[in-house]
C-alpha positions in Angstrom: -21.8 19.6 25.5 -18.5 18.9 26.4 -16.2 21.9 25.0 -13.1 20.1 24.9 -14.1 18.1 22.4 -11.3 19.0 19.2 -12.5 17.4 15.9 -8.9 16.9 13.1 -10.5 19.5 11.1 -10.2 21.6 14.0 -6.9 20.7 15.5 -5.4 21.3 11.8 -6.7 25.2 11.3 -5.1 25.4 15.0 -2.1 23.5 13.5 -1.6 25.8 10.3 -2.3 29.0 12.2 1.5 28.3 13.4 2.5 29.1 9.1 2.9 32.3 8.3 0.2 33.0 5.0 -1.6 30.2 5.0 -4.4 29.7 3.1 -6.1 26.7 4.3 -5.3 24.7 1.3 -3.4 22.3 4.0 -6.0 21.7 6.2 -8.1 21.1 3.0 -5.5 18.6 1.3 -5.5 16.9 4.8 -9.3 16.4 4.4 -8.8 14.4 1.8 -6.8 11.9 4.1 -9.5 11.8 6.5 -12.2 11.3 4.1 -10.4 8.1 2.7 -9.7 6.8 6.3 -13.5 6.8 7.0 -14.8 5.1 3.7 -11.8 2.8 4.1 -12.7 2.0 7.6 -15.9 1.4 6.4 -14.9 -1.6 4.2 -12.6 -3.3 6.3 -15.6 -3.1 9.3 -17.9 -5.3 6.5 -14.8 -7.7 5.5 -16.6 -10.5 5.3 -20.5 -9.3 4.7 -19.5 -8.0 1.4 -16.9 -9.6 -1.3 -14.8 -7.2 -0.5 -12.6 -10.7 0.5 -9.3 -12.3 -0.9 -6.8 -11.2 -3.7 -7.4 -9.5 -7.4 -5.3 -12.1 -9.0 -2.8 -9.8 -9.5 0.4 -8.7 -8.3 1.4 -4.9 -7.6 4.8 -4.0 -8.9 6.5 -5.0 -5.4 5.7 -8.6 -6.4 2.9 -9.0 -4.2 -0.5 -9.9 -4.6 -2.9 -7.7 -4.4 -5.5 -8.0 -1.8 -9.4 -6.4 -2.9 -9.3 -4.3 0.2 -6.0 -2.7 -1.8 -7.1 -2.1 -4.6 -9.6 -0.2 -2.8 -7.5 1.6 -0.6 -5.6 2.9 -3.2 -8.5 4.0 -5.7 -10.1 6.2 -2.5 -6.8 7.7 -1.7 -6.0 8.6 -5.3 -9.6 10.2 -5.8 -9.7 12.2 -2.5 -6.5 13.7 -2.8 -6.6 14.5 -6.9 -9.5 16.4 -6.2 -7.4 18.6 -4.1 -6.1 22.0 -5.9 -3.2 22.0 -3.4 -1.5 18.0 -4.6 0.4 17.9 -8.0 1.7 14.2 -7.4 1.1 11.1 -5.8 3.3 8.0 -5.4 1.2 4.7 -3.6 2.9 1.7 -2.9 0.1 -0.1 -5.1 1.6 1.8 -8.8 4.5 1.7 -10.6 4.7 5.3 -11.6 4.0 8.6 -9.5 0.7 10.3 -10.4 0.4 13.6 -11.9 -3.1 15.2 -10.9 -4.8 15.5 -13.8 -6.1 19.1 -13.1 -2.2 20.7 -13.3 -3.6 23.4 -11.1 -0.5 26.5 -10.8 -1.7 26.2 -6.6 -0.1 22.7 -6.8 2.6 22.4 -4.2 2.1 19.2 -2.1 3.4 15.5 -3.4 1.6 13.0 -1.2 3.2 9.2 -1.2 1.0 6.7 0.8 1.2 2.8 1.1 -3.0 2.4 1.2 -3.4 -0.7 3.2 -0.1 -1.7 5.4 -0.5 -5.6 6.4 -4.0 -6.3 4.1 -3.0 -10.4 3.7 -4.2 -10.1 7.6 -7.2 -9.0 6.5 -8.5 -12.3 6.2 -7.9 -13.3 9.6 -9.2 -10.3 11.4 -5.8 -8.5 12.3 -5.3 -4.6 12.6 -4.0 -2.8 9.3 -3.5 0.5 8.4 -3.0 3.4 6.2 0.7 5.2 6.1 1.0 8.6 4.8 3.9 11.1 3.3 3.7 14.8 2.4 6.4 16.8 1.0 6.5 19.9 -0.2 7.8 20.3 -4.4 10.7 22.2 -4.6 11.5 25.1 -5.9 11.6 25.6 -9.9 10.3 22.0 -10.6 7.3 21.5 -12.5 5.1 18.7 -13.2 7.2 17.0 -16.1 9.5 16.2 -13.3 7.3 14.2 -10.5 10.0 11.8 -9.2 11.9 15.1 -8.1 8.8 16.4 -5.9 9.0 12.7 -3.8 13.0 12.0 -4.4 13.8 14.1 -0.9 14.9 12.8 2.7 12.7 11.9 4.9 13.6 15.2 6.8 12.0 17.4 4.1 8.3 16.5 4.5 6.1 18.7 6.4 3.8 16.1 7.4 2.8 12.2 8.3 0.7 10.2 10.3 -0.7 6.9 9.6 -4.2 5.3 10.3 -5.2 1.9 12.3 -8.1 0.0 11.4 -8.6 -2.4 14.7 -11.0 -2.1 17.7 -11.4 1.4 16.8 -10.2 3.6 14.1 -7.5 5.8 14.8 -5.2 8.1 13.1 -2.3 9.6 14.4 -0.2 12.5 12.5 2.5 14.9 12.8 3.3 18.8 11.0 6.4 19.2 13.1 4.7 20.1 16.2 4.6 17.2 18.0 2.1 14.0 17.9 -1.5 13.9 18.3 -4.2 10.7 17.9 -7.5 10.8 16.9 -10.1 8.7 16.9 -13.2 8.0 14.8 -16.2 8.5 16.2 -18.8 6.6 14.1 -22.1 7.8 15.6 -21.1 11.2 14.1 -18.6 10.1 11.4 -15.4 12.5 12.9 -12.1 11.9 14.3 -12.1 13.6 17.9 -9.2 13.9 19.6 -8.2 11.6 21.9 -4.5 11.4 22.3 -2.9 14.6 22.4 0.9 15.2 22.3 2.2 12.0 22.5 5.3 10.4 23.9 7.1 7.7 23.6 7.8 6.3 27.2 11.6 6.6 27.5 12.0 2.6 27.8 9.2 0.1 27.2 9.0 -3.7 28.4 8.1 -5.1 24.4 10.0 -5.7 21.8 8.6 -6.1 17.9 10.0 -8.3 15.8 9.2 -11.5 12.8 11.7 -14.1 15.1 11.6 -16.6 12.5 14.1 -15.1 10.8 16.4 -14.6 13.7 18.8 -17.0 12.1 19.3 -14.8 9.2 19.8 -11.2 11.2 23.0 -10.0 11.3 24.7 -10.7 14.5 24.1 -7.8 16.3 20.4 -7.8 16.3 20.1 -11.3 17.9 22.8 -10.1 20.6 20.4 -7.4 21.2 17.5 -9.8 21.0 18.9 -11.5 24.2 19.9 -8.6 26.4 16.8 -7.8 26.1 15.1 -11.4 26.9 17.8 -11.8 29.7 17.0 -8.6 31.3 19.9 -6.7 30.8 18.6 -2.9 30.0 15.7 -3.3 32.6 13.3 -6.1 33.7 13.2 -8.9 30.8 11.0 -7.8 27.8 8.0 -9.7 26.4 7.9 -10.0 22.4 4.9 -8.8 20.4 4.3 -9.3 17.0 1.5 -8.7 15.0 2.9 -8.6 11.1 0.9 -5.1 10.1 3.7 -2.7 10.7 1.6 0.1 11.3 -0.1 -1.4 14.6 3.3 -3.2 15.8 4.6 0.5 15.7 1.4 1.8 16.8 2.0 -0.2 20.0 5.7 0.4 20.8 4.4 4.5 20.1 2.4 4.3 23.1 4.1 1.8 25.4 7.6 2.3 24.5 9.9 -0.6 23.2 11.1 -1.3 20.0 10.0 -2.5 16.8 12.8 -3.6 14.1 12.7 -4.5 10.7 16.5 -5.5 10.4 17.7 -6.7 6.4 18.3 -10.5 6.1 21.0 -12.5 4.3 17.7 -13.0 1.3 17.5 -8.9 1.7 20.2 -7.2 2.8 18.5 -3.9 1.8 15.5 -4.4 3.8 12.1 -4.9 3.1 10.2 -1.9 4.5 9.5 0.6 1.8 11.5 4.4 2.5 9.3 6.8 1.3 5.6 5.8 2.3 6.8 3.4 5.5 9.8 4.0 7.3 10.0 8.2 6.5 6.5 9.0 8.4 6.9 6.2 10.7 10.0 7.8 11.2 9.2 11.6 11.7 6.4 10.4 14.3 8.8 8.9 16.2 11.3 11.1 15.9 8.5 14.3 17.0 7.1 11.7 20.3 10.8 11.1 21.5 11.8 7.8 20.1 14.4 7.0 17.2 14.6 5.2 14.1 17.4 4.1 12.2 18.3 1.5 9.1 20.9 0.3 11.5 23.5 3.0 10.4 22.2 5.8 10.0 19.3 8.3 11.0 15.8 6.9 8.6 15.1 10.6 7.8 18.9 11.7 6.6 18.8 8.9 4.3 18.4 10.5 0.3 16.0 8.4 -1.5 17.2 6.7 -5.1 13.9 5.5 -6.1 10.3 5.6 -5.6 9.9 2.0 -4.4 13.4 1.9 -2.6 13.6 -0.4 0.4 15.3 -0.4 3.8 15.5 -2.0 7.1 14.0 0.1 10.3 14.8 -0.1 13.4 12.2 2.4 15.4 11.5 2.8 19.2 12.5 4.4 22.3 15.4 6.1 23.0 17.1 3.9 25.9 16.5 0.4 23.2 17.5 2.4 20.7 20.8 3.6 22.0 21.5 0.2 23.4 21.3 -1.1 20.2 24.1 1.7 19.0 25.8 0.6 21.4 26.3 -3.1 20.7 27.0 -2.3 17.4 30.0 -0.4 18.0 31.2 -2.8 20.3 31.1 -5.6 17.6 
């Protein structure tokens, strides 16, 4: 038996060892996470066997139709986690209102904000999705009549995120301020094993991630970017790669390097990318691996969130694109 082998279970009592007091109420709120990865993974590995296929007829309160496979997503994640002592609040991307856990235990400390299914209109068509995830920590003398004030904090505040990929394999990858580690599911014994520990983004990459067809309405900077890059100018000429499911165009540019941007448009000039349960833990990955991420001005994680559902551009990757970027924009 091979004694390296490190299940997430495992490699999260290692990880909470590092807090002074702790319980284990963490590693068992972080269970929760896992759980719903697996049954999740499980659906979207039977997309089309089962009618598990398709919209709802409905739209969620982003004004966007909702996909089966979300509504799913989002009714595992909300019953894993609620039956965890340790979360008071939850905020998805698929409800309106935050969630106060019904069972208003006084252990209750941990808000947990999740977009359930990232890219699920590819579903259809076979493409990688995934699952982003938030955790933040309520703060001091706020109770549960106040639940937007538990998830209202910068991006800088939360003590953990990670995100999952459903593709060739299923993989999740997560952060507690100690660096980056990836794990992947092993379905012949139904755990997550590690299989990418501490990652780092590769100083410069050779891709860059972007939705081109809307190159016309970037601001000008971005498309002067676009072609320094195409031309060759920061290094050999990059290759564009986009997929359309955030989480495994940034899952890409986390491993190889590059850059993925979300920049707004003259149609949204606030961006599209959700702050709290997208761009904050795509951010903190980064930011723990090595990379960057921006909304063009200004560090993603100093940004002080207005609302639950609040929007924003992001600009994510490695640290030579991203400071070449900086640097065009202060030229212009």
């Amino acid at each position: 038996m091979n004694s390296s082998i490190l299940t997430i279970q495992q490699h999260i009592l290692q990880e909470q060892q590092r807090f002074p007091g702790a319980t284990g109420e963490f590693s068992f709120m972080l269970s929760g996470i896992t759980l719903a990865a697996k049954r999740i993974q499980s659906k979207v590995r039977m997309a089309g066997l089962v009618e598990i296929l398709g919209s709802v007829g409905e739209q969620n309160i982003q004004g966007e139709v909702q996909q089966k496979l979300d509504v799913y997503a989002n009714e595992v994640l909300t019953h894993s986690l609620s039956s965890r002592e340790a979360v008071g609040v939850l905020a998805s991307e698929e409800n309106e209102h935050p969630i106060v856990v019904p069972h208003l235990s006084p252990n209750a400390k941990y808000a947990v904000i999740f977009d359930p299914l990232d890219g699920s209109s590819n579903i259809d068509v076979n493409v990688s999705v995934g699952t982003t995830f938030s955790i933040l920590r309520k703060p001091d003398g706020v109770n549960f009549e106040s639940p937007e004030r538990w998830l209202l904090q910068p991006g800088r505040k939360q003590i953990a995120a990670g995100y999952v990929v459903y593709g060739s394999s299923t993989i999740m990858v997560y952060t507690v301020g100690n660096g980056v580690h990836g794990f992947t599911l092993d379905p012949s014994i139904g755990a997550f094993l590690l299989s990418h520990p501490n990652i780092r983004m590769p100083k410069q990459g050779t891709y860059y991630s972007v939705n081109e067809a809307y190159r016309d309405a970037f601001p000008p900077e971005y498309n002067t970017f676009i072609e320094r890059m195409r031309r060759g100018e920061i290094g050999k000429p990059y290759a564009s790669r986009y997929i359309g499911s955030m989480v495994a165009d940034f899952h890409r540019t986390l491993l190889k390097g590059g850059v993925f941007m979300y920049p707004p448009t003259a149609t949204h000039p606030k961006g599209k990318l959700r702050l709290l349960y997208e761009a904050n833990p795509i951010a903190m990955i980064a930011e723990q691996a090595g990379g960057l991420a921006t909304d063009g001005q200004r560090r993603i994680l100093d940004v002080q969130p207005e609302s639950i559902h609040q929007r924003t551009p992001l600009i994510v990757g490695s640290e030579t694109e991203m400071k070449e970027l900086e640097k065009i924009q202060k030229d212009m």
